[in-house]
N, C-alpha and C positions, 0 to 999 in steps of 0.2 A: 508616292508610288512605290518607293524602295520597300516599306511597309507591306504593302500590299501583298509583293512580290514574295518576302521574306517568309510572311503569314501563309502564303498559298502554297508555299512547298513542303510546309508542315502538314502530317500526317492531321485529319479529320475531327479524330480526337483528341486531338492536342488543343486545335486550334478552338473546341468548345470547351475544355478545360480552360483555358488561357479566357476566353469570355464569361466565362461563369467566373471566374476568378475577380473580375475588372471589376461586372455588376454586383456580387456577394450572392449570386445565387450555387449551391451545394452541388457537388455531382453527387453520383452516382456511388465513385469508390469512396470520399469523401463523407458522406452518411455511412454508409457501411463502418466505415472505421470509427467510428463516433458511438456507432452500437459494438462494435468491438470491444474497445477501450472503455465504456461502460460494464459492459459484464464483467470482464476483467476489474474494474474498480468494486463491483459489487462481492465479487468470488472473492479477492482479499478485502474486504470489508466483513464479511461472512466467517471466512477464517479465522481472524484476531477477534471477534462478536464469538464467536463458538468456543473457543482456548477458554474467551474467559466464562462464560456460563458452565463451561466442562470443568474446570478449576474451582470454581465457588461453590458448585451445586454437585459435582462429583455424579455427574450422570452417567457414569460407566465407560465410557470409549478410554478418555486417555486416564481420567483418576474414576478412582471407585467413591462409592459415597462416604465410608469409613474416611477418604485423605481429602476430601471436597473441605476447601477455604472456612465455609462458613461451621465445620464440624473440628474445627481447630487444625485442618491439613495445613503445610505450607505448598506453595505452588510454585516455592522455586528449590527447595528442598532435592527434592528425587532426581532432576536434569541435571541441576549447579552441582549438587554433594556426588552423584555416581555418576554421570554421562561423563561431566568434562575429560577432553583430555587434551593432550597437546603444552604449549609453551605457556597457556594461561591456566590451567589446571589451580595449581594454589590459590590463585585470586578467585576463581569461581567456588571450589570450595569454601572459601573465605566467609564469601557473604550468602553462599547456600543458605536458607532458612531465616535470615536475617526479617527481621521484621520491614523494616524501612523497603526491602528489595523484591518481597512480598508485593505491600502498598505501590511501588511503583512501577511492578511489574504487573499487576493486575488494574490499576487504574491507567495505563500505557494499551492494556489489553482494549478495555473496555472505550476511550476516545475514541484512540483508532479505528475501532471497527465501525461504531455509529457515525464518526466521520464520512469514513469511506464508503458504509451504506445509505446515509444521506446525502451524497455528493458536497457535502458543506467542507471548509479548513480541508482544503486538499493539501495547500501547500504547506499548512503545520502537520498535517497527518502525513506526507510522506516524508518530512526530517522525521519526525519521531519515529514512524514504522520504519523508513530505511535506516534508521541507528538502531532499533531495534535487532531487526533480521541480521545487522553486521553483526552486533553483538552476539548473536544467538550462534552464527555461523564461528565465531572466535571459541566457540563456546570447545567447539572439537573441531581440532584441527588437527593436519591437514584432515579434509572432509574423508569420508569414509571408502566413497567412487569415484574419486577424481582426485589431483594431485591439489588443486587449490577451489575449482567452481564447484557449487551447487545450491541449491533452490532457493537460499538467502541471499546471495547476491544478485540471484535474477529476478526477486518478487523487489528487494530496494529499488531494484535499476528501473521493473513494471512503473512499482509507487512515484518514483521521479518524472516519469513522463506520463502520468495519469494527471500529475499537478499541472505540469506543461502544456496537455493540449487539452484544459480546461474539462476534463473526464466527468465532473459531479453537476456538469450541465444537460446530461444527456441521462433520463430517469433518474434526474438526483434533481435537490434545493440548489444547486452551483448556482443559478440565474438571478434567484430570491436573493440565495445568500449575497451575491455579489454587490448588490442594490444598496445592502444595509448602509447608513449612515458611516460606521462604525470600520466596515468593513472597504468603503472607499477611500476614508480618510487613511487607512494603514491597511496596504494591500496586499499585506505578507502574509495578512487572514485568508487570504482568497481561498 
C-alpha cells in the first residue's frame, strides 16, 4: 500500500515514464533523443567522410585540386607546418608533411567517418575521433575565442556519448553490428 501511495503523489508523467521503463516500452522524449543523438552521429560522421574526400580529391572548399592527396598534396602540411601555434607548435611542425602522418591522418579520416555513418565501431570510432579532435584542438592553442573551449572538445565529448547511448542503432548497422560473432565475443568493437 506504501507503494501505492508513494506512486500516486507523483506527478502523471512521471508515473508513466517510471512504467514504461519497468515494461521496456520507449516514451516519448526517449525516442526523440535517439533521433537526436542519431543525427548528431551522422553530422560527425559526415564531417570526418568529407575532410577526407576534400583532402584526397581537392574539391575546392578546404584544398584545391593542385594540393588534393592523390595530386601529390600533403593534407597535413598546410594546418601542422602554418596553423600551429601555441606550447606545441615545434612538434606540429615537426611532423607537418611527414608521410607516416599524412597515412594516418587520412586513413583516421576515412574509419571514422564510415564508422560513424554506418552506426558500426562506435566505441573505437569515438577513442580515435576524440583523440583526434584533442589532438587537432592541441594543434593552436590556447583556442582562438575562448581562453581554453572550443568545437574539439565538444564534438570528443558528442563522440563519447554517441558510443554510450548506443547512437549507431538508431538509422545506423549498431543492431546488426552488435549480433556479429566477433563483435559479442570482444565488446569493445561495439
Amino acid at each position: 500500500m506504501t507503494t501505492m501511495t508513494a506512486t500516486s503523489n507523483q506527478p502523471v508523467a512521471r508515473q508513466t515514464a517510471d512504467a514504461a521503463d519497468r515494461v521496456g516500452v520507449e516514451t516519448t522524449a526517449q525516442r526523440a533523443a535517439r533521433y537526436v543523438f542519431a543525427g548528431i552521429r551522422l553530422a560527425l560522421g559526415w564531417t570526418f567522410l568529407w575532410a577526407f574526400l576534400d583532402k584526397t580529391f581537392g574539391l575546392g572548399y578546404a584544398t584545391e585540386s593542385k594540393a588534393a592527396w592523390i595530386n601529390g598534396g600533403s593534407p597535413t602540411k598546410g594546418f601542422l607546418g602554418f596553423g600551429a601555434e601555441g606550447p606545441f607548435q615545434g612538434f606540429y611542425h615537426g611532423i607537418a608533411g611527414a608521410a607516416w602522418a599524412d597515412v594516418l591522418f587520412m586513413v583516421g579520416l576515412l574509419a571514422i567517418g564510415v564508422a560513424l555513418l554506418a552506426g558500426i565501431g562506435l566505441r573505437v570510432a569515438a577513442v580515435a575521433g576524440g583523440l583526434l579532435y584533442v589532438l587537432m584542438w592541441t594543434v593552436v592553442l590556447p583556442p582562438e575565442n575562448n581562453p581554453f573551449m572550443d568545437e574539439h572538445l565538444i564534438h570528443a565529448a558528442l563522440l563519447a556519448g554517441l558510443a554510450l547511448v548506443n547512437a549507431g542503432d538508431t538509422w545506423g548497422l549498431g543492431r546488426i553490428w552488435a549480433r556479429l560473432p566477433i563483435v559479442e565475443r570482444q565488446p569493445w568493437l561495439k
